[in-house]
N, CA, C and O atoms as CSV, one atom per row, in Angstrom:
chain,resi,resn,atom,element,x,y,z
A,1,UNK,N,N,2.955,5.981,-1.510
A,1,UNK,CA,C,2.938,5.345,-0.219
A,1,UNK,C,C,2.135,4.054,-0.349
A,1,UNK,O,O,1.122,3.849,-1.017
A,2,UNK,N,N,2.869,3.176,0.498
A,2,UNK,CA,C,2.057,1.742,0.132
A,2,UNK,C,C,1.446,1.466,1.400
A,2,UNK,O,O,2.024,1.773,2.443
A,3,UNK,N,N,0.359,0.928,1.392
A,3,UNK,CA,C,-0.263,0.840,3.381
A,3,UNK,C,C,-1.036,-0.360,3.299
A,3,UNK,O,O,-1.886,-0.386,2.408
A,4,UNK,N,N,-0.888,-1.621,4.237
A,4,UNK,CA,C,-1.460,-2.938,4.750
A,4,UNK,C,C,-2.213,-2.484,5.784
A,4,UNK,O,O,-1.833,-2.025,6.862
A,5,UNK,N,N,-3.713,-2.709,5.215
A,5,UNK,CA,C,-4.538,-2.470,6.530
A,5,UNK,C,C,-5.497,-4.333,6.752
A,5,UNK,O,O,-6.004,-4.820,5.742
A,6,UNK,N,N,-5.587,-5.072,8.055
A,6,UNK,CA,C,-6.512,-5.842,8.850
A,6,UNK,C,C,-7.784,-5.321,8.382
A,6,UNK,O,O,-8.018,-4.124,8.214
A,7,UNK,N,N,-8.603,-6.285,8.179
A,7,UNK,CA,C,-9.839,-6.297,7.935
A,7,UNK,C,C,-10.533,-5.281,8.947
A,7,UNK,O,O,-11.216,-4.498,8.287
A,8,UNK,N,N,-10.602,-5.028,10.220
A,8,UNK,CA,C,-10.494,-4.064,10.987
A,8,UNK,C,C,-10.119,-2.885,10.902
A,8,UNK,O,O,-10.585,-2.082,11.711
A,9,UNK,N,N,-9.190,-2.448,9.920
A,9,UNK,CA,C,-8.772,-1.030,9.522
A,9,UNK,C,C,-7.925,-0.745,10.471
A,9,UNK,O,O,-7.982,0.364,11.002
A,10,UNK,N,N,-6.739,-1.925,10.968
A,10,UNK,CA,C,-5.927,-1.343,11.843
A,10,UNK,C,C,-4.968,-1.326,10.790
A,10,UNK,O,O,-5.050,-2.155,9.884
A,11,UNK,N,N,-3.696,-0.111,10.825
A,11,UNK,CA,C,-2.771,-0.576,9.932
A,11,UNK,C,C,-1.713,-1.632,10.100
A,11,UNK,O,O,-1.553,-1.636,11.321
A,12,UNK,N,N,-0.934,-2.488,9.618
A,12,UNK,CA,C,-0.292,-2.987,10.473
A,12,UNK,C,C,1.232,-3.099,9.498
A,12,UNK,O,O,2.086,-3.956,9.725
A,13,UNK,N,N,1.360,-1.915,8.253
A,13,UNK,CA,C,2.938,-2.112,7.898
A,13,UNK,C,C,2.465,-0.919,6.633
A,13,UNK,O,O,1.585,-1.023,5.778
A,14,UNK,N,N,3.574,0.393,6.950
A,14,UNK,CA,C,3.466,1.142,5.548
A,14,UNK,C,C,4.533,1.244,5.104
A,14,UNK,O,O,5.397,0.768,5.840
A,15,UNK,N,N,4.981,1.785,3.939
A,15,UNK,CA,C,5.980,1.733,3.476
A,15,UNK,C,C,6.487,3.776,2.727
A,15,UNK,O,O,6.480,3.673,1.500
A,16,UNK,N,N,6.678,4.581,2.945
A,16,UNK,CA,C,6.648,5.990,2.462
A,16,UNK,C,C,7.321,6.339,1.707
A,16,UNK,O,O,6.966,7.330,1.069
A,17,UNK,N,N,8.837,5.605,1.346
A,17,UNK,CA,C,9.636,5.979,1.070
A,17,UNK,C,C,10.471,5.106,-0.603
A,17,UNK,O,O,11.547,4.511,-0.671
A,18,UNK,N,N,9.457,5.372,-1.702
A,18,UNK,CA,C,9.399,4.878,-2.570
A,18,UNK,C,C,9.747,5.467,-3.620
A,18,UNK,O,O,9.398,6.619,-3.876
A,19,UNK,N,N,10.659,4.581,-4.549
A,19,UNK,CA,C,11.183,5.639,-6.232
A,19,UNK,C,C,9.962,6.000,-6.674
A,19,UNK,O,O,8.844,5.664,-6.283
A,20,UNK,N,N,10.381,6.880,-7.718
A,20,UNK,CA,C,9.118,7.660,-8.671
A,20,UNK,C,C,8.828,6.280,-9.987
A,20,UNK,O,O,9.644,5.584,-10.592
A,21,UNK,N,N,7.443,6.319,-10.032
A,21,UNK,CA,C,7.283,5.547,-11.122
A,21,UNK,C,C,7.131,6.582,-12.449
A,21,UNK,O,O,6.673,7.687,-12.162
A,22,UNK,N,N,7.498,6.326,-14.010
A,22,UNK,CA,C,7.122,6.932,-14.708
A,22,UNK,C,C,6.488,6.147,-15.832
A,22,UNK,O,O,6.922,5.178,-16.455
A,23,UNK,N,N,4.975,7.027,-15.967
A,23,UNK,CA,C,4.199,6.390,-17.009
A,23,UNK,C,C,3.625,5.346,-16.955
A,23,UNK,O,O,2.574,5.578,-16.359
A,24,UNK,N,N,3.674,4.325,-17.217
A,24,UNK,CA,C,3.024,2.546,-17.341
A,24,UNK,C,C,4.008,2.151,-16.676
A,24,UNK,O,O,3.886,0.926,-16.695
A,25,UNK,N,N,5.038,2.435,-16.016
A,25,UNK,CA,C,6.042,1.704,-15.807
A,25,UNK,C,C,5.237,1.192,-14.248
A,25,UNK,O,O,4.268,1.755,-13.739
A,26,UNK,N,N,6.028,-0.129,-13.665
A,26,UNK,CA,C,4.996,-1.026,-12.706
A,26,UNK,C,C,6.137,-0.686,-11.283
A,26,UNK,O,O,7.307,-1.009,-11.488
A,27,UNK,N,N,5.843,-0.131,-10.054
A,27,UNK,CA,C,6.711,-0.372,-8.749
A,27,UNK,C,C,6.104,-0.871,-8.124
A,27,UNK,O,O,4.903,-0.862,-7.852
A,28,UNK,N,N,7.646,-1.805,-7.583
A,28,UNK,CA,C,7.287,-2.885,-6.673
A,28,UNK,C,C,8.024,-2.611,-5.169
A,28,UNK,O,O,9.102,-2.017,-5.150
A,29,UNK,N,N,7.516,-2.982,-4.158
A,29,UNK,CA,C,8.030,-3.120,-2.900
A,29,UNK,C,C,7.945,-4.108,-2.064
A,29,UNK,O,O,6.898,-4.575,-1.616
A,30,UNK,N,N,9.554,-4.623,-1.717
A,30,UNK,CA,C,9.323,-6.071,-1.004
A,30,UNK,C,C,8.664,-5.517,0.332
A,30,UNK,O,O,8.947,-4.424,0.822
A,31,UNK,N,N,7.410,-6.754,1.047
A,31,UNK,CA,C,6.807,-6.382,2.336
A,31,UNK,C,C,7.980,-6.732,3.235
A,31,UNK,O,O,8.854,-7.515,2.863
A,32,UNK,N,N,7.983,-6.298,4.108
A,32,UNK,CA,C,8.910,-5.931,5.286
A,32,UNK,C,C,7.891,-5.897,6.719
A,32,UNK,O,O,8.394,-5.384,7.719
A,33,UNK,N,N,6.686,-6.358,6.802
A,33,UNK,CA,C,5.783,-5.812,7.869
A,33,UNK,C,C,5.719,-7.351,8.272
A,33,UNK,O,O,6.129,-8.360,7.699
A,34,UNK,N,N,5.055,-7.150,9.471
A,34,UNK,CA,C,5.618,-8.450,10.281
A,34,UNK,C,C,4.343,-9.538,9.590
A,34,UNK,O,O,3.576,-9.239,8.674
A,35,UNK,N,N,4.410,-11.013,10.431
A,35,UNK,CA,C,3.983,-12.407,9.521
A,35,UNK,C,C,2.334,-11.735,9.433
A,35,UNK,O,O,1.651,-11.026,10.172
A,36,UNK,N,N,2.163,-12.335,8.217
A,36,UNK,CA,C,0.172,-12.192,8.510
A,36,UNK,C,C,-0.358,-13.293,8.696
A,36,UNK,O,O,0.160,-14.383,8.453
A,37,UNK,N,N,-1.739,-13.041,9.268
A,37,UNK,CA,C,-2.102,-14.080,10.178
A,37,UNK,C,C,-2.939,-14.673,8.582
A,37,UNK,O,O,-3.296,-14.026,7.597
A,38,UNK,N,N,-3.035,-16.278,8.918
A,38,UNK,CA,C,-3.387,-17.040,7.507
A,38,UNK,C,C,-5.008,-16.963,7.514
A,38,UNK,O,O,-5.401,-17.135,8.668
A,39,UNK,N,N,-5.642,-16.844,6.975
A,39,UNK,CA,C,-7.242,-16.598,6.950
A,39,UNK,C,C,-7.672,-15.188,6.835
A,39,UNK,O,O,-8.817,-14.962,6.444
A,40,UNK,N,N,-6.871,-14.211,7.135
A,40,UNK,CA,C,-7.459,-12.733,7.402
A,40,UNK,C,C,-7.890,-12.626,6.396
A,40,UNK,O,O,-7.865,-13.475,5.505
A,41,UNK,N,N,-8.603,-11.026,6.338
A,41,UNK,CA,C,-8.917,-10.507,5.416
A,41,UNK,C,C,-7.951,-9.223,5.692
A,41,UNK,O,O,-8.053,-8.566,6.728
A,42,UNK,N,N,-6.834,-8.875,4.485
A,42,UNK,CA,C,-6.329,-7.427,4.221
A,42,UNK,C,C,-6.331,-6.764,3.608
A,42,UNK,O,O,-6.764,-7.259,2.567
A,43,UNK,N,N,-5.966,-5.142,3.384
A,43,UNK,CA,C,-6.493,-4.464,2.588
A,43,UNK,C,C,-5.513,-3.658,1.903
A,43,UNK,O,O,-5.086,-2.850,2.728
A,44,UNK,N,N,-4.853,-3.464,0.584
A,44,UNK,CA,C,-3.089,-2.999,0.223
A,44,UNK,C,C,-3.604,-1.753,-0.180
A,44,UNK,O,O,-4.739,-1.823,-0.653
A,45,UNK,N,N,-3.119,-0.679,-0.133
A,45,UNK,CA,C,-3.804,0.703,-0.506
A,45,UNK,C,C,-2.794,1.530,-1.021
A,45,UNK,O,O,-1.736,1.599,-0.396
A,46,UNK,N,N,-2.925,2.088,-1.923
A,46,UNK,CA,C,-1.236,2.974,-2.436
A,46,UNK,C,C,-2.002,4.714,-2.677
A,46,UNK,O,O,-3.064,5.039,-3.208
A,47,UNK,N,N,-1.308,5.242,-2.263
A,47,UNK,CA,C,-1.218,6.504,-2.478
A,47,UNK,C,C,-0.671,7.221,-3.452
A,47,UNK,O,O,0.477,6.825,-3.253
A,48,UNK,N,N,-0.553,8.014,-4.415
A,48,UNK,CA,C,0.419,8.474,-5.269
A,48,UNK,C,C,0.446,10.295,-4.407
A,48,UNK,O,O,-0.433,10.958,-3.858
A,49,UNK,N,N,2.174,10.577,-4.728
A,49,UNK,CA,C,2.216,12.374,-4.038
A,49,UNK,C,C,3.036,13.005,-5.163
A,49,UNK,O,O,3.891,12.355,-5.763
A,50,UNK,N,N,2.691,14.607,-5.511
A,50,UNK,CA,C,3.015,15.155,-5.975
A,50,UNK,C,C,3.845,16.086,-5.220
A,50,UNK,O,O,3.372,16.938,-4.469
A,51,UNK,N,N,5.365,15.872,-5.478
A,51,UNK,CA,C,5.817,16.905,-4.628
A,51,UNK,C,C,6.274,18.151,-5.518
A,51,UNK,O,O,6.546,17.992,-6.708
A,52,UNK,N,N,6.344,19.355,-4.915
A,52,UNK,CA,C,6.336,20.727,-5.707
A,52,UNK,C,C,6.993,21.502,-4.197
A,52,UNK,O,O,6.470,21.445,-3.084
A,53,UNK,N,N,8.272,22.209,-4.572
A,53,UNK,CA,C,8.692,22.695,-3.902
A,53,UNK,C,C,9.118,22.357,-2.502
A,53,UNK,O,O,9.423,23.250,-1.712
A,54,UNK,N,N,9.147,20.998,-2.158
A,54,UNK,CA,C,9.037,20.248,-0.844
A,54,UNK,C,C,8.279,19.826,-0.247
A,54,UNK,O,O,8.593,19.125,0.715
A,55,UNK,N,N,6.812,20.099,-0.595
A,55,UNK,CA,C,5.436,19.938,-0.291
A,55,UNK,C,C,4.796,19.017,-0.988
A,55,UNK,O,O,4.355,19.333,-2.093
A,56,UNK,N,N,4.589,17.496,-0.414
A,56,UNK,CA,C,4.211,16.494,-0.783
A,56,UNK,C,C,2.041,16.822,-0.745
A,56,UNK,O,O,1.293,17.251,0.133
A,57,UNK,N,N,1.870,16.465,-1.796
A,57,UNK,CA,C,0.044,16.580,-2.290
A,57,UNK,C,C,-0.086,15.620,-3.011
A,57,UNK,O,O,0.432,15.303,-4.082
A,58,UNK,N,N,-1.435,14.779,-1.815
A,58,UNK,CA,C,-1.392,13.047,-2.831
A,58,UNK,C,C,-2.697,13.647,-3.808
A,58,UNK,O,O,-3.765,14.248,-3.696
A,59,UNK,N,N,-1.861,13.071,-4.769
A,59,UNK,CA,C,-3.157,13.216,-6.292
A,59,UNK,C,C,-4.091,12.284,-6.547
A,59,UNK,O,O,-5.084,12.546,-7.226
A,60,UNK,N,N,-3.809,10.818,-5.901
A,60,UNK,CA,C,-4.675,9.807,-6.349
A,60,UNK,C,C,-4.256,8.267,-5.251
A,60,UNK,O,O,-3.295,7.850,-4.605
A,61,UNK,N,N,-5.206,7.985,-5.473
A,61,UNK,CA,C,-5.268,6.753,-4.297
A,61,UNK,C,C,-5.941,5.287,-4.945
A,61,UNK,O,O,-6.470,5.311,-6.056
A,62,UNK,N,N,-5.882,4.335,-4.336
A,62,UNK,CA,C,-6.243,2.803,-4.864
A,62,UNK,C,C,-8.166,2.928,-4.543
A,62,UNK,O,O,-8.956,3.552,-3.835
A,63,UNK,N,N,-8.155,2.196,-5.281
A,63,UNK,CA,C,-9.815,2.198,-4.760
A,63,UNK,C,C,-10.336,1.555,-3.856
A,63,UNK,O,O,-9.758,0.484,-3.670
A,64,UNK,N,N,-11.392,1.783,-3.042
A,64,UNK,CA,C,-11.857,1.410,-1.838
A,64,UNK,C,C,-11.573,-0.397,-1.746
A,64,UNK,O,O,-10.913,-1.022,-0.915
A,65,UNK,N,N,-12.137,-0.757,-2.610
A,65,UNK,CA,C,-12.609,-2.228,-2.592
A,65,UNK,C,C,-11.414,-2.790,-3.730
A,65,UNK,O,O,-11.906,-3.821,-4.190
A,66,UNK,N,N,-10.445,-2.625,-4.195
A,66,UNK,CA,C,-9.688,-2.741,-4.863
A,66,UNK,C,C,-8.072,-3.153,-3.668
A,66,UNK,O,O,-7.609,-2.380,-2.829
A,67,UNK,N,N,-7.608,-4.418,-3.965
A,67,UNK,CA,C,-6.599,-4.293,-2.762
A,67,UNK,C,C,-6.800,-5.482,-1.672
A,67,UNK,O,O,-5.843,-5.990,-1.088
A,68,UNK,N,N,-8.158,-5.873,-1.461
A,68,UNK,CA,C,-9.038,-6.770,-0.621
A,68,UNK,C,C,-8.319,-8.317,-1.075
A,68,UNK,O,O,-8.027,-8.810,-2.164
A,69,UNK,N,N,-8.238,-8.652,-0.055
A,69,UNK,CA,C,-7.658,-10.419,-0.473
A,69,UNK,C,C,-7.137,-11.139,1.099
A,69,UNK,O,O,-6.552,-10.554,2.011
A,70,UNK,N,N,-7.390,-11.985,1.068
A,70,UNK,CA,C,-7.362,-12.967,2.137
A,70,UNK,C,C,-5.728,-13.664,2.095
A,70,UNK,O,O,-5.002,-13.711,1.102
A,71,UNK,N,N,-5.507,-14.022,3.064
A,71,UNK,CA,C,-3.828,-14.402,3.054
A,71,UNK,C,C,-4.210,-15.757,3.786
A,71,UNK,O,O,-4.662,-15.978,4.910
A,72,UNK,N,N,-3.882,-16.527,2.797
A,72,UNK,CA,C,-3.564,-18.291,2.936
A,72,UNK,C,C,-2.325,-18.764,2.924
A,72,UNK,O,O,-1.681,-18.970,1.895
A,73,UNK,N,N,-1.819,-19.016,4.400
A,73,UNK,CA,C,-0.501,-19.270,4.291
A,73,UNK,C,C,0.077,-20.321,3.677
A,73,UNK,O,O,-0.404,-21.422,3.947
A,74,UNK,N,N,1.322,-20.261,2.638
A,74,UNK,CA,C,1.526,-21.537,1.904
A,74,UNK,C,C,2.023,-22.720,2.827
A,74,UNK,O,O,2.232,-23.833,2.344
């Protein structure tokens, strides 16, 4: 799961519905969440889930402070 959070910790665009990566291999997802405002501060956060039997269990997540970056509109 991929998630855009506002410096505020509001969310404001996730994405859930993503192929399986395997190994080193790198996934990408075009953003689709509406314009960001130019100066913010946002925060990109990915989730990884293990599903087993239909039952999705996230195993690992982005790191807190990892993800952080300001959006300067070109």
């Amino acid at each position: 799961m991929f998630e855009l959070f506002t410096a505020l910790d509001d969310r404001v665009w996730e994405q859930r519905s993503i192929g399986a990566g395997r190994g080193g291999s790198n996934v990408e997802v075009a953003y689709t969440g509406p314009e960001l405002v130019s100066g913010m501060l946002y925060q990109f956060r990915v989730t990884s889930f293990r599903d087993r039997n239909g039952k999705a269990t996230a195993i690992s997540r982005s790191e807190d402070l990892r993800g952080v970056f300001e959006y300067r509109a070109p």
